[in-house]
C-alpha positions in Angstrom: 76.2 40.3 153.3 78.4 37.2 154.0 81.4 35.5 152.3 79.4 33.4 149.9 76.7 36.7 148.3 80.2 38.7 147.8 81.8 35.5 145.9 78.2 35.0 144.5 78.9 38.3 142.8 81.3 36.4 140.6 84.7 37.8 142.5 85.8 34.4 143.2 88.5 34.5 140.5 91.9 36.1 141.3 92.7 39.6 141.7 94.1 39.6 138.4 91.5 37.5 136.5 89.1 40.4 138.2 91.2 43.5 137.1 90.8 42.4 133.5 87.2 41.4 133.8 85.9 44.4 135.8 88.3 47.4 136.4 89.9 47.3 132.2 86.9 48.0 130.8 85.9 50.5 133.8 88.9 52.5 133.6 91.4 50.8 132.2 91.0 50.7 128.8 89.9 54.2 128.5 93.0 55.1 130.2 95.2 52.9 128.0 93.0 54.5 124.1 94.5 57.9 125.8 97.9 56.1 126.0 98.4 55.1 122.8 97.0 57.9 120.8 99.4 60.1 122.9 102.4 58.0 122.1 101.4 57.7 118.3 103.0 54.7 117.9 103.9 53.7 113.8 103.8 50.6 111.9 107.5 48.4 112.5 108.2 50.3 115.7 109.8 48.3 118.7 107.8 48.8 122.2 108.1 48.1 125.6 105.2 48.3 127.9 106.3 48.5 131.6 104.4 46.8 134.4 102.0 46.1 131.8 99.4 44.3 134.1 96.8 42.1 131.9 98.0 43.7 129.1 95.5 46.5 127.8 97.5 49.0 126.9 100.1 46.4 125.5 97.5 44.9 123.1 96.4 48.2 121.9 100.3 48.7 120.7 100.3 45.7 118.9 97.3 46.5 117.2 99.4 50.4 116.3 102.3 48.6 114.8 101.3 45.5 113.1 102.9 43.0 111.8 106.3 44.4 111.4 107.2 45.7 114.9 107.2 43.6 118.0 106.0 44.4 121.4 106.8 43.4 124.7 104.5 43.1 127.5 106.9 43.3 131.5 105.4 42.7 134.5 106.4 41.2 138.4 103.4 39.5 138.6 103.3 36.3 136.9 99.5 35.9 137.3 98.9 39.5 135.6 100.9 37.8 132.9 99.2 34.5 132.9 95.5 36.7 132.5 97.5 39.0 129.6 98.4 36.0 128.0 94.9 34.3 128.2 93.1 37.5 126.5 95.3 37.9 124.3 94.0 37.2 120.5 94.8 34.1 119.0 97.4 35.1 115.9 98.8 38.4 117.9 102.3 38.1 118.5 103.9 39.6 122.6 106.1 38.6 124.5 105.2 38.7 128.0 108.0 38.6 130.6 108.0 38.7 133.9 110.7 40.9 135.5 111.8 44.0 138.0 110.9 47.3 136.2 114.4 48.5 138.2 116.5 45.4 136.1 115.0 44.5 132.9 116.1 41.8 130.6 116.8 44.0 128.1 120.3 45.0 125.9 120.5 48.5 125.7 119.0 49.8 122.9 116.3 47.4 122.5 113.1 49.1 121.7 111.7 52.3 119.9 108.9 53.2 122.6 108.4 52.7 126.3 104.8 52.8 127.5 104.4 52.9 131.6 100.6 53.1 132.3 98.6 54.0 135.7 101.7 51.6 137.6 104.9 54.1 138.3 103.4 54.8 141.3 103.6 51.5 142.4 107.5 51.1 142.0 109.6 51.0 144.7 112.5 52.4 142.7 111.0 54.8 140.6 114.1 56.8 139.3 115.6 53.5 138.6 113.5 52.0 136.9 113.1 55.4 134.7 116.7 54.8 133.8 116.1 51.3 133.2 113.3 52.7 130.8 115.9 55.5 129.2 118.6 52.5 128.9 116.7 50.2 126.6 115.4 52.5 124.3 116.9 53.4 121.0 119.0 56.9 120.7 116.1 58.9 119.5 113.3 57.1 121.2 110.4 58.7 123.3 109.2 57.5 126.9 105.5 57.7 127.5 104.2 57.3 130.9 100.4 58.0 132.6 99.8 58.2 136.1 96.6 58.8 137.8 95.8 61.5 140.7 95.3 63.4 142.8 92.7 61.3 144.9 89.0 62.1 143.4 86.6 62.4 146.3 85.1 58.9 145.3 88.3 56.9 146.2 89.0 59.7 149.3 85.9 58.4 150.7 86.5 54.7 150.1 90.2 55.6 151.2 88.9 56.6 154.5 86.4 53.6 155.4 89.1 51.3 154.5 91.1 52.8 157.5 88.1 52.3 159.7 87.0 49.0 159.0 90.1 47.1 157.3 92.8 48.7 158.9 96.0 51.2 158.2 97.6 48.6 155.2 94.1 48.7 153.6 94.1 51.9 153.3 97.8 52.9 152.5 97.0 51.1 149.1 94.3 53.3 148.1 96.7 56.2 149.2 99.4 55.0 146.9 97.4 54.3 143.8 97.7 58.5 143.3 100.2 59.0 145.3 102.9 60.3 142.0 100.7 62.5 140.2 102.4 66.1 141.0 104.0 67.3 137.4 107.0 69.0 138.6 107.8 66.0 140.5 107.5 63.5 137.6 109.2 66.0 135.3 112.4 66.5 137.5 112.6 62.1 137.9 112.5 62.2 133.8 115.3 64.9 134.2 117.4 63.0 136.7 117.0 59.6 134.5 118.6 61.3 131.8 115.7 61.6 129.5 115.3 65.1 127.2 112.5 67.3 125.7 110.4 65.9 129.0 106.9 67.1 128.9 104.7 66.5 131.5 100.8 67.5 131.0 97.6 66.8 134.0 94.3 66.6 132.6 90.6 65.5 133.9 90.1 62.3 132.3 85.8 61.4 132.7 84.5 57.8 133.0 81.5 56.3 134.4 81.7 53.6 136.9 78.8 50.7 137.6 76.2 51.0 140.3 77.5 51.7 143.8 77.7 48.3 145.7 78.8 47.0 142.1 81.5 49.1 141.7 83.2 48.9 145.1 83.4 45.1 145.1 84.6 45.0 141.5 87.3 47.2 142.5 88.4 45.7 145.9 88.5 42.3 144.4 90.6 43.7 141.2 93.7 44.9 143.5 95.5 43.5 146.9 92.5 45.0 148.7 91.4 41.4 147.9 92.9 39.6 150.6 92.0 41.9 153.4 88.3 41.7 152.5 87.7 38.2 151.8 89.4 38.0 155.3 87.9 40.4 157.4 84.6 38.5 157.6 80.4 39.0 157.3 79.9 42.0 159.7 83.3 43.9 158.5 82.3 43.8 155.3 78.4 44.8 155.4 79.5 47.8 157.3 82.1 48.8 155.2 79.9 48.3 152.0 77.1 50.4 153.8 79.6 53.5 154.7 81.1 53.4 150.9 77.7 53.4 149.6 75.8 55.6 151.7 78.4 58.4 150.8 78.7 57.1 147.2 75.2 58.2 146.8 75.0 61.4 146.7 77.3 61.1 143.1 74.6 58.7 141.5 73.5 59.5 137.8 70.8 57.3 136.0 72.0 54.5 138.2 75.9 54.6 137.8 78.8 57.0 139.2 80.6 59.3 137.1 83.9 59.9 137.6 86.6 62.7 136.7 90.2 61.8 137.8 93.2 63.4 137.0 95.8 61.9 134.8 99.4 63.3 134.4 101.0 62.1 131.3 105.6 62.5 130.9 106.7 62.3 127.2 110.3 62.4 126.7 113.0 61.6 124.1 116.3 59.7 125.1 
């Protein structure tokens, strides 16, 4: 397979214009319906969604509260941000702003509900930004924050080629996407920001993923991992794609790859 048959697969858009195309309605939006049924948002409320990505989950909460609340959309990545804008329905009001999780633009005080989904895990300064979180809500309001692990055999195995054909970096990424799923460990952070009533639940969450060679280059070209394939030339990538797969197959159903992944979910009150 060379350069041109993996763009030919329509990844030539950005990593981000991917991650909304391919790996939302893969995994993301399930993710983010669990989310928002678990945070049980109201009509009028004020929320924040924290390194919100494309937006999924922060377009569901605008849906929740109508009208009469506002939401607020925070992310680093001003080309996540461009994409959440872009899908975005014409005539539903966010704000999207690009900012540091660990120093947001925000009084104290500001919002009703923080929403964190699948990205804690990806913040260097976790506890602080926690705080961050605990600062801007209002006396009363609850914290509700997903992350995904540990590592389901599927992404163990693609973990591991990454380290044999794209290198150490490659694979640290896969590493970290469930690297913060232990509950005792996200409980005590929530403790240590200052939040109360902190509960902190793991449970299997099932989704079915495209055909093999589909699903592997959807995903790659949705994250960082981008970069380091479009670079690593014809032969790296043809071997890699023929290690994923071959091991891939053995989890096959009717054509597509089930997929149960853990998902441990804080609520807390500040």
């Amino acid at each position: 397979m060379n350069q041109q048959q993996v763009y030919g697969r329509s990844y030539e858009g950005t990593a981000a214009e991917n991650y909304q195309r391919f790996f939302v309605p893969a995994i993301g939006a399930p993710v983010a319906d669990d989310l928002i049924a678990i945070a049980g948002l109201q009509p009028g409320e004020r929320v924040l969604d924290v390194a919100c990505g494309t937006g999924v989950a922060t377009r569901l909460a605008a849906e929740r509260v109508g009208a009469a609340g506002s939401v607020t959309g925070l992310d680093i990545n001003p080309g996540m941000l461009a994409v959440a804008g872009s899908a975005t329905p014409s005539g539903m009001s966010i704000n999207w702003q690009e900012a540091n999780a660990e120093s947001m633009p925000f009084s104290d005080s500001t919002f009703d509900v923080v929403l964190c989904q699948m990205s804690l895990q990806f913040v260097p300064g976790k506890l602080a930004a926690l705080r961050e979180m605990r600062r801007v809500l209002a006396t009363g309001g609850r914290a509700v924050i997903g992350v995904p692990g540990p590592k389901p055999p599927l992404f163990a195995i693609m973990t591991d080629a990454l380290a044999r054909h794209f290198g150490p970096e490659a694979a640290a990424f896969g590493d970290r996407v469930f690297s913060m799923h232990d509950v005792d460990e996200l409980k005590e952070l929530m403790h240590s920001a200052g939040f109360r009533n902190v509960e902190v639940e793991a449970k299997p969450k099932s989704l079915r993923l495209p055909a093999l060679a589909d699903f592997l280059w959807q995903y790659i070209f949705s994250t960082p991992l981008a970069k380091a394939a479009a670079q690593a030339g014809d032969v790296k990538r043809d071997a890699f794609e023929r290690d994923v797969c071959a091991q891939w197959q053995e989890f096959v159903e009717d054509g597509s790859m089930p997929l149960q992944v853990g998902m441990t979910t804080a609520t807390a009150l500040k």
